[in-house]
C-alpha positions as YAML, in Angstrom:
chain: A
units: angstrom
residues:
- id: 1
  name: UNK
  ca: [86.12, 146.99, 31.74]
- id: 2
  name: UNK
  ca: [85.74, 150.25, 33.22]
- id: 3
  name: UNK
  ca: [87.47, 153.53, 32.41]
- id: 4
  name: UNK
  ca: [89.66, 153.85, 36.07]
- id: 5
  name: UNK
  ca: [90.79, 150.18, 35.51]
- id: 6
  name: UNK
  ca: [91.80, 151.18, 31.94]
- id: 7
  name: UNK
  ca: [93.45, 154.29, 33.39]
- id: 8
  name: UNK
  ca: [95.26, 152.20, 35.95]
- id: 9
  name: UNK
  ca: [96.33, 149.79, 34.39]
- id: 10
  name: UNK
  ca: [97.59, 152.42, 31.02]
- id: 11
  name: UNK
  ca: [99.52, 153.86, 34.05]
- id: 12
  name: UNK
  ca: [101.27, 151.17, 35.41]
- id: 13
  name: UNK
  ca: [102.72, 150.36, 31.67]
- id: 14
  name: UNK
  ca: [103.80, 153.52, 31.17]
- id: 15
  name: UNK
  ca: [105.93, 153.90, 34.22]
- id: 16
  name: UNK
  ca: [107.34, 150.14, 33.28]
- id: 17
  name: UNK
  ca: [108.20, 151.80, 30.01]
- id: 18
  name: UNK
  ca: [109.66, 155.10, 31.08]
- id: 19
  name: UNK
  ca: [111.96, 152.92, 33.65]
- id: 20
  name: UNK
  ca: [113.03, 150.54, 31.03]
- id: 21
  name: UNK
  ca: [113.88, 153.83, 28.81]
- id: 22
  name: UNK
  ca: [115.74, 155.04, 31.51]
- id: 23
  name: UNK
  ca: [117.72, 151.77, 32.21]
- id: 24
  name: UNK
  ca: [119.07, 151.56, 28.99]
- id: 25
  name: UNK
  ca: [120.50, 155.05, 29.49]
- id: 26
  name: UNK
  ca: [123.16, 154.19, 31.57]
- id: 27
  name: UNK
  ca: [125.63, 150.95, 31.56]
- id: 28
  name: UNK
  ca: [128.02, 149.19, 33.66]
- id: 29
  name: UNK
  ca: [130.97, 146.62, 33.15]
- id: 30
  name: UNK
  ca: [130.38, 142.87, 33.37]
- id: 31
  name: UNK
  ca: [132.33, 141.77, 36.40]
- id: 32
  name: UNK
  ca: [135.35, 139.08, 34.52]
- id: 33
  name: UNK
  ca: [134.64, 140.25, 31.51]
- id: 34
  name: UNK
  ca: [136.36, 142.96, 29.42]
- id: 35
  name: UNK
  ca: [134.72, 145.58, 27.67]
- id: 36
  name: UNK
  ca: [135.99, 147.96, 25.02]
- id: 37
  name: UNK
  ca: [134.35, 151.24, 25.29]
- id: 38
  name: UNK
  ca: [134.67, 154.73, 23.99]
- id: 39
  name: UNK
  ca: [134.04, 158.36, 25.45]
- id: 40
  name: UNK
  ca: [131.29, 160.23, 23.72]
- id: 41
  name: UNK
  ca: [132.43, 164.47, 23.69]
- id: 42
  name: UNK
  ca: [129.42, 165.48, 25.81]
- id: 43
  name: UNK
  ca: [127.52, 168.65, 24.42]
- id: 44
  name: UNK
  ca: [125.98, 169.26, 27.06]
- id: 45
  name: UNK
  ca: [128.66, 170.33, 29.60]
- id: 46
  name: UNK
  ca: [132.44, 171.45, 29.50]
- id: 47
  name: UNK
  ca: [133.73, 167.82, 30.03]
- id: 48
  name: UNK
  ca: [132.13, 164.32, 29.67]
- id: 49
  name: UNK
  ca: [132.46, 164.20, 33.63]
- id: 50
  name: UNK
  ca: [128.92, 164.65, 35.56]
- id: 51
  name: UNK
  ca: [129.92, 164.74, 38.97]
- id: 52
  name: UNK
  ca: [126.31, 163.47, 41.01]
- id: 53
  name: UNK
  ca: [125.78, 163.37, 44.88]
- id: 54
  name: UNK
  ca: [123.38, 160.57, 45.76]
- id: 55
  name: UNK
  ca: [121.41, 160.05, 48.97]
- id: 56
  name: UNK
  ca: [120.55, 156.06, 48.77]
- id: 57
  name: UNK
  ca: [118.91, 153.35, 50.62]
- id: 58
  name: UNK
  ca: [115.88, 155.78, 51.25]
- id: 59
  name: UNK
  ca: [113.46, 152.89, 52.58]
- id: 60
  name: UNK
  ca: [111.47, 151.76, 49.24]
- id: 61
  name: UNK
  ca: [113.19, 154.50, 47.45]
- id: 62
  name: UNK
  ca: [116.45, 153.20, 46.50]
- id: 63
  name: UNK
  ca: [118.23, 156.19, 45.57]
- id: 64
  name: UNK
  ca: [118.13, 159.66, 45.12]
- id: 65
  name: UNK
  ca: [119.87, 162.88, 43.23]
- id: 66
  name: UNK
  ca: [121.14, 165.61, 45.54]
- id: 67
  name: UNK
  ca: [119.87, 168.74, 43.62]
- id: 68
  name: UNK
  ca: [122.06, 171.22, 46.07]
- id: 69
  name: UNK
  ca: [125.15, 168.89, 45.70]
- id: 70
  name: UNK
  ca: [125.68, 168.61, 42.43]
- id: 71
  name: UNK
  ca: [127.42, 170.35, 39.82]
- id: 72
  name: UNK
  ca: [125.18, 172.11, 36.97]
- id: 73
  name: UNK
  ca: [121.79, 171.34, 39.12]
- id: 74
  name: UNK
  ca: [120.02, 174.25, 40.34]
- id: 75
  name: UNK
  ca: [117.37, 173.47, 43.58]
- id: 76
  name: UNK
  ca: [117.04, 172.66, 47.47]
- id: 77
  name: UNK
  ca: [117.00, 168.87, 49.10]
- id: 78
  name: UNK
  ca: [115.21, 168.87, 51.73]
- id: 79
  name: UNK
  ca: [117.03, 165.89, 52.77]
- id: 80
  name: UNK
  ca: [120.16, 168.12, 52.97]
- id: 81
  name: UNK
  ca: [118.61, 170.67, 54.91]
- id: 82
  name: UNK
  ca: [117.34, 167.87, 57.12]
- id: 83
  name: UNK
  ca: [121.00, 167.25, 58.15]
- id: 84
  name: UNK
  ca: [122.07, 170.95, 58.23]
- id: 85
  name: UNK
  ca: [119.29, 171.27, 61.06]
- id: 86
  name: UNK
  ca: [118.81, 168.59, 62.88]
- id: 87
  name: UNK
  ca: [121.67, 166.05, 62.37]
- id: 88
  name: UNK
  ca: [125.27, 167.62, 61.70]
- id: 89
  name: UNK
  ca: [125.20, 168.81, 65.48]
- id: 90
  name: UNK
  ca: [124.27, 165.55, 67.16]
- id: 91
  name: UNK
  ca: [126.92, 164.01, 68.68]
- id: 92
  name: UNK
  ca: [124.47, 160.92, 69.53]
- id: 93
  name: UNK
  ca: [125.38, 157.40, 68.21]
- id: 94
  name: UNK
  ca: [122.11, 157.86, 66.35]
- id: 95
  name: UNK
  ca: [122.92, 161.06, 65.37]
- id: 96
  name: UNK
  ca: [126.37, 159.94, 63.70]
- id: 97
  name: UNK
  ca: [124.38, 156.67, 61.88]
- id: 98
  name: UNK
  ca: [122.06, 159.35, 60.60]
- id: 99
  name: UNK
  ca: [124.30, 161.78, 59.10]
- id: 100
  name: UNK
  ca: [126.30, 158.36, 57.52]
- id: 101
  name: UNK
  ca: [123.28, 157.26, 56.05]
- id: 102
  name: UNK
  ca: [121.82, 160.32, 54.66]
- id: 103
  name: UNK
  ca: [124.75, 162.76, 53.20]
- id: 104
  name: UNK
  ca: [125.45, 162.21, 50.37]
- id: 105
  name: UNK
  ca: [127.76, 160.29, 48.10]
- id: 106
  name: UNK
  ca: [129.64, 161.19, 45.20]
- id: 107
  name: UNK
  ca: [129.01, 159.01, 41.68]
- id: 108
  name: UNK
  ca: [130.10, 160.45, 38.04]
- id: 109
  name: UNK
  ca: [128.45, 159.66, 34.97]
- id: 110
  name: UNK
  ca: [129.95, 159.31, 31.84]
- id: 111
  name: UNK
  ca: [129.28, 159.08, 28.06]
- id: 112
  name: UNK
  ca: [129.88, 156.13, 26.40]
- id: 113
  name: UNK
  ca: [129.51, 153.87, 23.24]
- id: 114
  name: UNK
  ca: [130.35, 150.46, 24.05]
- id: 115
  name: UNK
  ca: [132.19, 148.62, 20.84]
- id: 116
  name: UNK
  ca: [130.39, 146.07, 19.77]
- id: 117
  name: UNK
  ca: [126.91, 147.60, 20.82]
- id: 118
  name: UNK
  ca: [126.85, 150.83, 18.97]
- id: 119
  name: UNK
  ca: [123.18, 149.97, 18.11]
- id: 120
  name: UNK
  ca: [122.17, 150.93, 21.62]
- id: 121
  name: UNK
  ca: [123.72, 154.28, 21.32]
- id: 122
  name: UNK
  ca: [124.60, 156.36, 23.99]
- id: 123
  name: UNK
  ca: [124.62, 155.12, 27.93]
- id: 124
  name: UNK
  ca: [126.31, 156.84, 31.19]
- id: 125
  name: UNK
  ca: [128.83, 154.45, 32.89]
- id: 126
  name: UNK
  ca: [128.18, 156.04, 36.56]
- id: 127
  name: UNK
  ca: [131.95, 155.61, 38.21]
- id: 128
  name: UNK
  ca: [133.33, 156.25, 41.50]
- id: 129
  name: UNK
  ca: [135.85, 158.71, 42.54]
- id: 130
  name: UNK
  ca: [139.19, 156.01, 41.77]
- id: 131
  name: UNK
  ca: [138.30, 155.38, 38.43]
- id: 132
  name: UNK
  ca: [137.04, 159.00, 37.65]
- id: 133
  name: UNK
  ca: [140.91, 159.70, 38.83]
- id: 134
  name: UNK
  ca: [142.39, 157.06, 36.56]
- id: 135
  name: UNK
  ca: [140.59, 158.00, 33.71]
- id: 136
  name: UNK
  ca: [141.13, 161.91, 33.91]
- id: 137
  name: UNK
  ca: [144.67, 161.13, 34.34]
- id: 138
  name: UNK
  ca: [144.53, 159.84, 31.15]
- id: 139
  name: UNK
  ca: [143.06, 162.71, 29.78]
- id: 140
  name: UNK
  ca: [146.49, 165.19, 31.25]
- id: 141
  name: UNK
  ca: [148.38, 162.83, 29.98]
- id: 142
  name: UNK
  ca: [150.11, 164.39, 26.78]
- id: 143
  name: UNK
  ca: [151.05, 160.68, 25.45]
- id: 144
  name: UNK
  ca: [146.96, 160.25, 25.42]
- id: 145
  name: UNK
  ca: [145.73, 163.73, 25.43]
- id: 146
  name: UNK
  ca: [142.03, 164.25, 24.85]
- id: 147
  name: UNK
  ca: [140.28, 160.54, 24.63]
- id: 148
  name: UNK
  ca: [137.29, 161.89, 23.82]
- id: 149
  name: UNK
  ca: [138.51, 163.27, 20.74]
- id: 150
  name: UNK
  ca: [135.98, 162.00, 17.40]
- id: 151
  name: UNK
  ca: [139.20, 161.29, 15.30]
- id: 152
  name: UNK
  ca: [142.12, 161.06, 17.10]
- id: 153
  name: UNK
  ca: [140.65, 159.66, 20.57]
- id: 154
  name: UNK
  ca: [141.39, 156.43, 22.26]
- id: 155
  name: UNK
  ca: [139.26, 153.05, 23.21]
- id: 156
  name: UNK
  ca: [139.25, 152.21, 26.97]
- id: 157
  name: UNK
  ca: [139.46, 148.58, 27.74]
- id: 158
  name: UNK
  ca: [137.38, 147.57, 30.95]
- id: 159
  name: UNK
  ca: [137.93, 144.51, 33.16]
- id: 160
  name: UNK
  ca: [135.68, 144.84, 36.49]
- id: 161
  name: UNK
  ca: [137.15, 141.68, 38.26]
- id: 162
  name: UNK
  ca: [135.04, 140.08, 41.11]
- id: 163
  name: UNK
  ca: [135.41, 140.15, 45.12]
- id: 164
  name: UNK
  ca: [137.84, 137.86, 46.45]
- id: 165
  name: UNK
  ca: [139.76, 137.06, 49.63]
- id: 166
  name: UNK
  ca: [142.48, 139.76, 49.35]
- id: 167
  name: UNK
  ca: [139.93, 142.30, 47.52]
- id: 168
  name: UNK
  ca: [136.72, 142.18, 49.35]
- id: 169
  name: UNK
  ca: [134.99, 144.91, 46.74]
- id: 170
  name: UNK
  ca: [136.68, 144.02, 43.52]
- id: 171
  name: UNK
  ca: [138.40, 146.98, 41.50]
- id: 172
  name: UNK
  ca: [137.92, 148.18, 37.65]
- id: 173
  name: UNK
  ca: [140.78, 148.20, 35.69]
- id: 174
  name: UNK
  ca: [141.39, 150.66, 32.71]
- id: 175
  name: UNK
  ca: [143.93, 150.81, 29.77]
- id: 176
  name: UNK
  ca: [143.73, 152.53, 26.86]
- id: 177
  name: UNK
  ca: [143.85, 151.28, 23.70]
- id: 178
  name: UNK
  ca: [147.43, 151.10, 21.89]
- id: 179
  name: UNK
  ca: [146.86, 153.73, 19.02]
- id: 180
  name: UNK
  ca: [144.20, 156.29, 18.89]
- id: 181
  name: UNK
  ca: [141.18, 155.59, 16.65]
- id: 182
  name: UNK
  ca: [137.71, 157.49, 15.08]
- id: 183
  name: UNK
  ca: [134.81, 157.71, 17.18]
- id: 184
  name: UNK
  ca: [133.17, 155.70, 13.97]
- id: 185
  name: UNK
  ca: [134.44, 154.98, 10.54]
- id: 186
  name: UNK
  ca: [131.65, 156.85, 9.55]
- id: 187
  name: UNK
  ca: [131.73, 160.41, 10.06]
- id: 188
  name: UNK
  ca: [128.54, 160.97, 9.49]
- id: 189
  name: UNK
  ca: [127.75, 158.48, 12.29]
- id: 190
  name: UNK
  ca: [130.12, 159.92, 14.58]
- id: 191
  name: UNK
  ca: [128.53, 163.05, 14.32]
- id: 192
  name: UNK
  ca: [125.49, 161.39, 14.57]
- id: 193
  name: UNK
  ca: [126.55, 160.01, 17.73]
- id: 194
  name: UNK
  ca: [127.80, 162.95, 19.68]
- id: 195
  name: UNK
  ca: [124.70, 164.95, 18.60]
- id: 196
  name: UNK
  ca: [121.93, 161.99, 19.75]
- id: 197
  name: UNK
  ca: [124.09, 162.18, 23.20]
- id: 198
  name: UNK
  ca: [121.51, 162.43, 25.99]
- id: 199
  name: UNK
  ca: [121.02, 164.77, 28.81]
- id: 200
  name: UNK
  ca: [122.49, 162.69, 31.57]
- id: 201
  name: UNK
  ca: [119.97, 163.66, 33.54]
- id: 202
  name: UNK
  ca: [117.66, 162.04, 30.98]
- id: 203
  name: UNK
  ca: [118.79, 158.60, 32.97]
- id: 204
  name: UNK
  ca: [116.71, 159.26, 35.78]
- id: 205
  name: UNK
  ca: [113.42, 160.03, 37.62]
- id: 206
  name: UNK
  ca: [112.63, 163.43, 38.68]
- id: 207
  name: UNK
  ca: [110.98, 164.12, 42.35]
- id: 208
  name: UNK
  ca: [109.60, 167.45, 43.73]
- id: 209
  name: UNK
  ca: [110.62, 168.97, 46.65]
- id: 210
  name: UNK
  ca: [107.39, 168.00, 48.03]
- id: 211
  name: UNK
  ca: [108.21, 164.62, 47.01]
- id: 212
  name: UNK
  ca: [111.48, 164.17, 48.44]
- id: 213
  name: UNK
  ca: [110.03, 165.33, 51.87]
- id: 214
  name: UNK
  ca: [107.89, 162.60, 51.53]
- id: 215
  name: UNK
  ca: [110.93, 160.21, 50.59]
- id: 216
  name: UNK
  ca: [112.55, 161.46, 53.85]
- id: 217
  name: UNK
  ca: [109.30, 161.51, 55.91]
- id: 218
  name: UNK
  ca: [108.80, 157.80, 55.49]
- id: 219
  name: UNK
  ca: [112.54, 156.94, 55.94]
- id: 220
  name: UNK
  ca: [112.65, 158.71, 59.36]
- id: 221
  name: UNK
  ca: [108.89, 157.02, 60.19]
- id: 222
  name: UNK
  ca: [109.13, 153.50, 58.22]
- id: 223
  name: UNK
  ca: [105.62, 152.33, 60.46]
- id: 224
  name: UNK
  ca: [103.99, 155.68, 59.74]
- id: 225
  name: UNK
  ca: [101.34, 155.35, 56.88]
- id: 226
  name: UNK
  ca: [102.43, 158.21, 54.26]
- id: 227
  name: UNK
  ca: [100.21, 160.62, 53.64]
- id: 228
  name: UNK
  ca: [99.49, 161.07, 49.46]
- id: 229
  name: UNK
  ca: [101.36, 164.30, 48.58]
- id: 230
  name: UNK
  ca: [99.02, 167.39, 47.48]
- id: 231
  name: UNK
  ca: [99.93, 169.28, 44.31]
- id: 232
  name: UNK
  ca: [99.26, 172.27, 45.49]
- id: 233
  name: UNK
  ca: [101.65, 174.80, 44.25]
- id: 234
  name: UNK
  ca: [100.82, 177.77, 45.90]
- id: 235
  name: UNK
  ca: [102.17, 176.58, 49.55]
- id: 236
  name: UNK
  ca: [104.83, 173.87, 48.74]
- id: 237
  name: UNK
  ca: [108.20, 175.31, 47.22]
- id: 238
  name: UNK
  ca: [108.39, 174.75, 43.21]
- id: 239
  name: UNK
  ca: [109.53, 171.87, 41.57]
- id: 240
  name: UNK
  ca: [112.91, 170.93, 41.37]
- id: 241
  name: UNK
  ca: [113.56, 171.52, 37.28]
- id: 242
  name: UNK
  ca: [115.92, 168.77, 36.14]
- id: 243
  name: UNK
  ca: [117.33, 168.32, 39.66]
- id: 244
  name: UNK
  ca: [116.51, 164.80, 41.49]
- id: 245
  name: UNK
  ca: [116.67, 161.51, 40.16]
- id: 246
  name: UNK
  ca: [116.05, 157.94, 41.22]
- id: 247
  name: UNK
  ca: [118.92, 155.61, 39.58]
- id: 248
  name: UNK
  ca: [116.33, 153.41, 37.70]
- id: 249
  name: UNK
  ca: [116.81, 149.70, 36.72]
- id: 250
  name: UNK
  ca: [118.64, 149.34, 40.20]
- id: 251
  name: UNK
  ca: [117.48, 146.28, 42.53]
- id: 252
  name: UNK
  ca: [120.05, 147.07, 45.55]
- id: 253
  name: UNK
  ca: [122.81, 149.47, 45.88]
- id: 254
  name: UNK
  ca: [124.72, 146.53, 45.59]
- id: 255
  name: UNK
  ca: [124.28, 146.42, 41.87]
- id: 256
  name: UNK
  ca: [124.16, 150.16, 41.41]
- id: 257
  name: UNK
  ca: [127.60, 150.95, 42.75]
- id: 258
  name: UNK
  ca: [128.86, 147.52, 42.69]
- id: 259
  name: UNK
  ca: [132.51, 148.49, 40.81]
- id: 260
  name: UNK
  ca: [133.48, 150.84, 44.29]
- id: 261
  name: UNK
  ca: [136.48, 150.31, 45.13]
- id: 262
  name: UNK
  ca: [137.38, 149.62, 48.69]
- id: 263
  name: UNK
  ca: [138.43, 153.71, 49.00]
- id: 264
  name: UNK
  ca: [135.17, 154.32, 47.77]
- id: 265
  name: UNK
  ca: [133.79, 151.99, 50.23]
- id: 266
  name: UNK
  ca: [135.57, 154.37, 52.44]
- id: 267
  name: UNK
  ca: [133.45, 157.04, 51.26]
- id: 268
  name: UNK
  ca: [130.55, 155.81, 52.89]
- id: 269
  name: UNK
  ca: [131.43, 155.76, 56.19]
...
């Protein structure tokens, strides 16, 4: 066998095992089922909130980070500036399904331990704006105070119910446990478990700007054959540093944001 088909073939199973890594990073709610979950104290930011802007169905790339729009990212999108120069202007019917498609959309990703499968540590439950609302609600809420809390925090309970007739997107329903609880029996563990707490950015794939030209380039041109992109440093703008992501493990945006509520829905348009 020769070396470039050992080389290819190395590479292709270590991308398949970087984007399972990354899957497991984040976690969402069985729709009709409850789960039980807890909010990990997040180290790496003032809140367990991470409040993401995502430009999605990108052609083959499903979704992507908004470095500019997002809170604690440093970087440009191209895709952004895109819109700033050539779209927010045009008054066109194409120029109004442009700007819809490509601005971007507001997800938050949180830390949690879901009971029952504290073996798989850490994941980021990625929520839209009317559950972020319900839950930080909770947090104000001086019967509940700080859920996050290690000792004196509360469980969340989780029911995602399915689509129906009179609820064509389904909603996610939150209550809090009835009496506060440890993170883990264990202190040791609990510490364990806020300290192991991943960079949520950690979840996903990171892109150069040069890359994310080329996302947009062959969104804009779908028949145009893309042209490979040259690393070459000295004339392309430097790489976005922990900035842009591709929401891995996702088949459709369907299943990514599939616990949007119809005002989220709203969002969208």
């Amino acid at each position: 066998m020769s070396t470039t088909v050992v080389s290819s073939i190395r590479a292709k199973l270590d991308a398949m095992t970087e984007k399972q890594k990354k899957a497991s990073l984040t976690w969402k709610p069985t729709r009709g089922e409850e789960a039980q979950i807890r909010i990990v104290p997040y180290l790496h930011g003032s809140d367990p909130f991470n409040e993401l802007y995502f430009h999605y169905e990108l052609g083959e790339t499903k979704v992507v980070l908004c470095p500019k729009t997002s809170n604690s990212i440093d970087g440009e999108c191209p895709i952004c500036e895109y819109l700033q120069e050539r779209v927010v202007n045009d008054r066109s019917e194409r120029g109004k399904a442009l700007y819809s498609d490509l601005r971007p959309k507001f997800r938050a990703y949180v830390p949690v331990i879901v009971r029952g499968q504290e073996e798989q540590g850490v994941r980021f439950w990625g929520i839209g704006k009317k559950t972020y609302q319900s839950i930080a609600e909770l947090f104000l809420d001086p019967d509940y105070g700080d859920i996050s809390d290690p000792l004196k925090g509360r469980d969340l309970k989780v029911v995602a119910t399915k689509p129906n007739s009179e609820d064509r997107y389904g909603r996610v329903n939150i209550r809090p446990a009835a009496s506060s609880s440890k993170l883990h029996e264990d202190s040791n563990m609990g510490k364990k478990i806020i300290e192991t707490c991943p960079i949520v950015f950690d979840a996903f794939t990171k892109y150069t700007y040069a890359e994310m030209e080329k996302i947009l380039e062959a969104y804009l041109t779908p028949n145009k054959v893309a042209e490979p992109v040259e690393e070459n440093p000295a004339e392309d703008k430097p790489p976005v540093q922990e900035n842009v992501a591709n929401a891995e493990g996702v088949q459709s945006m369907d299943e990514m944001f599939d616990d949007i509520t119809s005002e989220d829905e709203e969002e969208k348009k």
